[in-house]
C-alpha positions as a Python dict, from the first residue, in 0.01 Angstrom:
ca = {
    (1, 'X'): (0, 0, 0),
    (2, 'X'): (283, 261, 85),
    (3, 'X'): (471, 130, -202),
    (4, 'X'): (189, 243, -428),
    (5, 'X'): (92, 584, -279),
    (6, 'X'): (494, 687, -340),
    (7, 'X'): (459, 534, -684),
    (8, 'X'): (142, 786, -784),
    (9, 'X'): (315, 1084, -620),
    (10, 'X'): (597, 966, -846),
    (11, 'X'): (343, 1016, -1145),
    (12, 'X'): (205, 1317, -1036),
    (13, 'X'): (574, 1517, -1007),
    (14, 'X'): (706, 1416, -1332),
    (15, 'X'): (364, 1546, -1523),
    (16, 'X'): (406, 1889, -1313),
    (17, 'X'): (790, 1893, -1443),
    (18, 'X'): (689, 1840, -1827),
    (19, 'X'): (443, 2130, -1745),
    (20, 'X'): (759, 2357, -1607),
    (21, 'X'): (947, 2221, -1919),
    (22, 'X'): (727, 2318, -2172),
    (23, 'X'): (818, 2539, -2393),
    (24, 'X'): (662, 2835, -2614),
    (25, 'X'): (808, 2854, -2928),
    (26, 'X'): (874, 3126, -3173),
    (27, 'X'): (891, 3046, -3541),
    (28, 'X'): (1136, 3231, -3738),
    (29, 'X'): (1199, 3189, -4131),
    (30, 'X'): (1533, 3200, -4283),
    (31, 'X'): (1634, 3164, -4657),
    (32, 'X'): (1885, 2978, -4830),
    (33, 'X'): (1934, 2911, -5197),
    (34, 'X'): (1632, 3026, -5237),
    (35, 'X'): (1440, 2783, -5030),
    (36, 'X'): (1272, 2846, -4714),
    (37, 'X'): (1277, 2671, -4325),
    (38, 'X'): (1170, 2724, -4025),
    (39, 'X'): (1345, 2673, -3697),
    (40, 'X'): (1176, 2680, -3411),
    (41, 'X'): (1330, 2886, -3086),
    (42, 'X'): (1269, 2776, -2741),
    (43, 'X'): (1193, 3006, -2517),
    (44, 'X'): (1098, 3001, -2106),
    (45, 'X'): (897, 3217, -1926),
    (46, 'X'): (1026, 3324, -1596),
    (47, 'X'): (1380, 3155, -1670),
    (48, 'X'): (1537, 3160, -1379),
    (49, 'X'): (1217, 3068, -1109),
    (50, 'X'): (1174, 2772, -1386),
    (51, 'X'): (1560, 2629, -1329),
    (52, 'X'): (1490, 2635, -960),
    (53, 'X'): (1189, 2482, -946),
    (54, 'X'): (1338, 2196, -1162),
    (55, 'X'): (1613, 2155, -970),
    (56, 'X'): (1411, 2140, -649),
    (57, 'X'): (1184, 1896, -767),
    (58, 'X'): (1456, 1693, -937),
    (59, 'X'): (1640, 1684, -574),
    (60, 'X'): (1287, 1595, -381),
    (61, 'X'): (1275, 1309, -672),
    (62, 'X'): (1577, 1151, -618),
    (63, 'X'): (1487, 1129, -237),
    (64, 'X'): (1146, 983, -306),
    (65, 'X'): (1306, 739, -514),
    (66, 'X'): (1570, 617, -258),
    (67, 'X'): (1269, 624, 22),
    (68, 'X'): (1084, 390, -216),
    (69, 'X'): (1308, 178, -268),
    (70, 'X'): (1331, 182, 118),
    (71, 'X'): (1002, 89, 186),
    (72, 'X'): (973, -213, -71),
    (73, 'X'): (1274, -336, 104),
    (74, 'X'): (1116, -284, 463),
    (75, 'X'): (807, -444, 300),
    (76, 'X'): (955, -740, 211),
    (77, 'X'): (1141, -761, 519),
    (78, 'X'): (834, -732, 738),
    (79, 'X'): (621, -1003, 528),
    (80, 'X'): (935, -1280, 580),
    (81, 'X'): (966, -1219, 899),
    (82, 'X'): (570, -1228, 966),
    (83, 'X'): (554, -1589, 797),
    (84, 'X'): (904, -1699, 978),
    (85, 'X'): (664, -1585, 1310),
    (86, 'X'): (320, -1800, 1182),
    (87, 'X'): (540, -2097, 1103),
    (88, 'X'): (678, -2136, 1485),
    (89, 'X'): (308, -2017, 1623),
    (90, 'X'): (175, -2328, 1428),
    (91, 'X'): (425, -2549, 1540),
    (92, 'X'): (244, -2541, 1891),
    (93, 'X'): (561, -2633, 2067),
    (94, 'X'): (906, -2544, 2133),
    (95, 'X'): (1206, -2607, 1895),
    (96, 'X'): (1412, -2937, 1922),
    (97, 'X'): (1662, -2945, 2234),
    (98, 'X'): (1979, -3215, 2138),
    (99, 'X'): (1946, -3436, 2430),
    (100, 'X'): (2298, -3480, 2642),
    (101, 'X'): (2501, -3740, 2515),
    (102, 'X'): (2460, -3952, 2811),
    (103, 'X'): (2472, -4139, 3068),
    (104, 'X'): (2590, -3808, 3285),
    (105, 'X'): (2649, -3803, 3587),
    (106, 'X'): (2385, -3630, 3786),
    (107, 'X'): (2334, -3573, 4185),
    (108, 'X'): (1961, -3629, 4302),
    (109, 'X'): (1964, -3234, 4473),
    (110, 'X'): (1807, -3205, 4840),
    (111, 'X'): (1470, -3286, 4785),
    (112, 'X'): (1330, -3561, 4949),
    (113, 'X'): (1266, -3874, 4640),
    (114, 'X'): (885, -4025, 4619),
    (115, 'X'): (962, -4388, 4600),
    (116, 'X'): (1173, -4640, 4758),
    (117, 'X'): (1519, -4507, 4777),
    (118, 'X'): (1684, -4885, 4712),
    (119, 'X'): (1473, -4858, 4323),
    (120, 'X'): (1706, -4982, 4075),
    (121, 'X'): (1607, -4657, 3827),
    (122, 'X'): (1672, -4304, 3921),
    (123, 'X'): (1482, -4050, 3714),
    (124, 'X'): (1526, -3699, 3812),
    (125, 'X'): (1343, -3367, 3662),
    (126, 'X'): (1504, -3052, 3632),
    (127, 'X'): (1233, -2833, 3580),
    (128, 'X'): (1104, -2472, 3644),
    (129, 'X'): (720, -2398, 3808),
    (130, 'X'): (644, -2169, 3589),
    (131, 'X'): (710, -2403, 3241),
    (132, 'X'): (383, -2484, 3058),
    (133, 'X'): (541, -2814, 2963),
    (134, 'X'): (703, -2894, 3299),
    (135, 'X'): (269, -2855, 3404),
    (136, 'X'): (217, -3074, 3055),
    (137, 'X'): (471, -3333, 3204),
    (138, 'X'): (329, -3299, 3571),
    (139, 'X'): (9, -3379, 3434),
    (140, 'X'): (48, -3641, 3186),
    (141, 'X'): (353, -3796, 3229),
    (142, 'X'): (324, -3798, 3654),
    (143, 'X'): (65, -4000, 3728),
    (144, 'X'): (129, -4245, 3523),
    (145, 'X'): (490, -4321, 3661),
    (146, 'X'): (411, -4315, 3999),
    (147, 'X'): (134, -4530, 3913),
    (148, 'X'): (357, -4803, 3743),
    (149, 'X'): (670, -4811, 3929),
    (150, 'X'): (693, -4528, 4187),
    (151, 'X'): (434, -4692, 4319),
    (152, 'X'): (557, -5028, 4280),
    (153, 'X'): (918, -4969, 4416),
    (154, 'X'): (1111, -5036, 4042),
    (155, 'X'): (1158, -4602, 4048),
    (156, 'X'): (1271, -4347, 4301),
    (157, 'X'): (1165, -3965, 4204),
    (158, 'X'): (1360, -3712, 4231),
    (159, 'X'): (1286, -3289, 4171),
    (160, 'X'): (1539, -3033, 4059),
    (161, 'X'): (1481, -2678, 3995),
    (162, 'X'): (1559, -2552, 3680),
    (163, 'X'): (1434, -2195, 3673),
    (164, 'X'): (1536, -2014, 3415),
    (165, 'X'): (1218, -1803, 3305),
    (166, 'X'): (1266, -1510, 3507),
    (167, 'X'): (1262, -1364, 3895),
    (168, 'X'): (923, -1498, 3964),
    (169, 'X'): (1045, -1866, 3849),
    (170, 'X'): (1306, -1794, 4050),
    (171, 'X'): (1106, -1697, 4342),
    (172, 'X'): (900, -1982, 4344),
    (173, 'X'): (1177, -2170, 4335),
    (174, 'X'): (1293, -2062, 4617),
    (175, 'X'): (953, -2090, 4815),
    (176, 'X'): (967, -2446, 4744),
    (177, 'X'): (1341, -2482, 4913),
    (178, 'X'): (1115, -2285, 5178),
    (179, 'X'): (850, -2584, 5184),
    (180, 'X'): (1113, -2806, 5175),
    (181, 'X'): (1234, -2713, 5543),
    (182, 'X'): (870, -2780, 5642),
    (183, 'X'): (882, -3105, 5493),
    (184, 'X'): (604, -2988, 5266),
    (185, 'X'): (798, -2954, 4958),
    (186, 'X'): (548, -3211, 4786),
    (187, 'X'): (243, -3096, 4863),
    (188, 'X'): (390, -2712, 4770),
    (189, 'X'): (505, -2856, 4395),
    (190, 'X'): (178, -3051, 4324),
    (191, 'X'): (-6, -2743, 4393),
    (192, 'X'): (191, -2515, 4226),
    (193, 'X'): (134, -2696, 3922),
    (194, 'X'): (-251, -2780, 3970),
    (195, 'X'): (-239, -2372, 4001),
    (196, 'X'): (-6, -2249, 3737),
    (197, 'X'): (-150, -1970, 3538),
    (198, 'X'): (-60, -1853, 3190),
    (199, 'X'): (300, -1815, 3139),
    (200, 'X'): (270, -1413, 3124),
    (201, 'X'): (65, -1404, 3496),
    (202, 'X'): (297, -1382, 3712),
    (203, 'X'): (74, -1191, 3977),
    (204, 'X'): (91, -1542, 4197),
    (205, 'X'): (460, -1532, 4234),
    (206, 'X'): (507, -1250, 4508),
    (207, 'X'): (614, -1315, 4890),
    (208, 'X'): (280, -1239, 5018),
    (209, 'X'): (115, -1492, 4818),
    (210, 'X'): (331, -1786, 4878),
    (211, 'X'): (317, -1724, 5234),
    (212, 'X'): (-61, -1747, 5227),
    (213, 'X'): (-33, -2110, 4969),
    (214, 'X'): (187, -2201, 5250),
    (215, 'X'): (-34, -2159, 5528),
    (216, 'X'): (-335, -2326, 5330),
    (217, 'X'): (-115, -2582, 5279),
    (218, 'X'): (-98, -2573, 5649),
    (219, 'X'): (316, -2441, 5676),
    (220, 'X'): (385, -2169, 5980),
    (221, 'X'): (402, -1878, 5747),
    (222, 'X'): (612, -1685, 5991),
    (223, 'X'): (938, -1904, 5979),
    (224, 'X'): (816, -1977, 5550),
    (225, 'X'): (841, -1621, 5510),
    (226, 'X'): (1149, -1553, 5685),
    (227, 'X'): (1311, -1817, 5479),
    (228, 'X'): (1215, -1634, 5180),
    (229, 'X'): (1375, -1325, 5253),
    (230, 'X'): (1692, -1565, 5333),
    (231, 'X'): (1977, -1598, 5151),
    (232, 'X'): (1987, -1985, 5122),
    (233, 'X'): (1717, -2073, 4945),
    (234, 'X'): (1818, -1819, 4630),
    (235, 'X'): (2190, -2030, 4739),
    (236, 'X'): (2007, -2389, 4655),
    (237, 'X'): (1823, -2289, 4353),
    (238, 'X'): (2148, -2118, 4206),
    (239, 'X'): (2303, -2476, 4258),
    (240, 'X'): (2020, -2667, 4126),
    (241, 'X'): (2056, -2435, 3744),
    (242, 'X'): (2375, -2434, 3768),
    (243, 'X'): (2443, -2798, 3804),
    (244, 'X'): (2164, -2845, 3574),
    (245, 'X'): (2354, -2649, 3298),
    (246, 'X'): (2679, -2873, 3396),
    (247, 'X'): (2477, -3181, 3305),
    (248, 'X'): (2394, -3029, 2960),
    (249, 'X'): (2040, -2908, 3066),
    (250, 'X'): (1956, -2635, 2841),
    (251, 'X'): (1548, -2649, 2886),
    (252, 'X'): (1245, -2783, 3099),
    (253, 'X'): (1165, -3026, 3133),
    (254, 'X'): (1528, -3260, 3122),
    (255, 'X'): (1437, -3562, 3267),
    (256, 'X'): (1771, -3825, 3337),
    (257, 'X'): (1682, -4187, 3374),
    (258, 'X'): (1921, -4363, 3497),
    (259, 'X'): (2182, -4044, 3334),
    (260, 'X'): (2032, -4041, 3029),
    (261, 'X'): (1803, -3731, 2895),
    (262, 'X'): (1491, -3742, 2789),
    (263, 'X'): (1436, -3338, 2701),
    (264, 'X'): (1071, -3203, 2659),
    (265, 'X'): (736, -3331, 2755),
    (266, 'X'): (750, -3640, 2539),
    (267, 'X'): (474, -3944, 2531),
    (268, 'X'): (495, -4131, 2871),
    (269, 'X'): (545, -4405, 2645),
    (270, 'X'): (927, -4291, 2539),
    (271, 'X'): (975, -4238, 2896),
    (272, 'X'): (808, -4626, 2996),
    (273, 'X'): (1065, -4731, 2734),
    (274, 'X'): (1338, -4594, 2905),
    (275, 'X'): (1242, -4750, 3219),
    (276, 'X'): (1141, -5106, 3133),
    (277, 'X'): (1500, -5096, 2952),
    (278, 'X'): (1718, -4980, 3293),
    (279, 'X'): (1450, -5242, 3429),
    (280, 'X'): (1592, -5577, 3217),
}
């Protein structure tokens, strides 16, 4: 659209300089041999108002030009980079994360494990509260593992923190260190995920309102909210990203069974796969 206005105001100045341009002419007859021609004489009114107007407009013309050509090249610009946009939107999930070549090496954190601590398999999630498909795995993935061989005693559980999507991941991080010390940090992560809001709400995540999910949950909220304003539960979660990052975490969820990653919130059947193989 802006690429056709310039293009008609293009039009329009180069009809009003063949007006400036036009001449009157005067005829004037000359002999020779006998024989007569006529040579016509151009002449412009107002000269020298003419020569500046042309050379204004021929100026303002070359400008126009160059901010056409600008805008064609914005244009184009703005259309790839729309489609690039749609393309990811439709995807529906995040891009591909290379898995750590494995088995690493990975310690189980300080949270408490759900399961029997003598399992033969280990699986441990770093993950961050906030992550829509850390809830996605909590959900669908979850259940189903404790139900199989948490449950059972062929799996022992373990949680890590990964957060990595800003200071209120970072803060609920921290309240669940702050759970933790209650012995609550279970019942604080289940809830946290039954209650995750949309990614860009992050009006749950102040001090005031994890002190009052802590109390439901039936925590003293005095000592919970002194241990927020602590330095070492921001100390524990730094350790959890950090030797998250060391293991070749680079997104939530990373799930290690047995040391090797599993990244993203794949079909419970690619993690059962993983299991029943550690299992043989």
């Amino acid at each position: 659209m802006i690429y056709n206005k310039i293009t008609m105001i293009k039009s329009s100045l180069k009809e009003k300089i063949s007006h400036v341009l036009k001449p009157n002419t005067q005829s004037t007859k000359k002999k020779k041999d006998g024989d007569s021609f006529v040579i016509r004489i151009p002449r412009f009114k107002n000269f020298s108002l003419n020569m500046f107007l042309v050379l204004v407009i021929v100026v303002f013309a070359f400008f126009l030009g160059m901010l056409t050509n600008k805008v064609f090249d914005l244009e184009k610009q703005v259309s790839g980079t729309g489609t690039a946009a749609q393309a990811n939107t439709a995807a529906g999930a995040p891009s591909a994360i290379p898995s750590p070549a494995g088995p690493v090496n990975v310690s189980v954190g300080n949270y408490p494990p759900r399961g029997n601590t003598s399992a033969k398999v280990t699986v441990i999630e770093f993950a961050d509260l906030r992550c829509p498909f850390c809830e996605e795995w909590f959900q669908n993935i979850e259940p189903n593992l404790m139900k199989d061989y948490v449950d059972t005693g062929k799996v022992k559980f373990y949680f890590r923190n990964y957060a990595f999507l800003g200071p209120a991941s970072t803060l609920a991080a921290e309240a669940g260190e702050c759970a933790n010390d209650q012995n609550q940090f279970w019942a604080f992560h289940d809830y946290m995920y039954q209650h995750q809001p949309s990614e860009t709400d992050t009006s749950m995540y102040t001090d005031d309102n994890l002190t009052q999910i802590a109390g439901n949950l039936g925590m003293d909220t005095s000592k919970f909210s002194s241990c927020l304003t602590s330095k070492g539960a921001a100390q524990k979660v730094a350790k959890d990203l950090s030797e998250g990052q060391a293991a070749g975490v680079s997104g939530t969820p990373t799930t290690f069974i047995n040391g090797v990653a599993v990244v993203g919130a794949v079909p419970y059947s690619q993690i059962k796969a993983a299991i029943d193989n550690d299992l043989k």
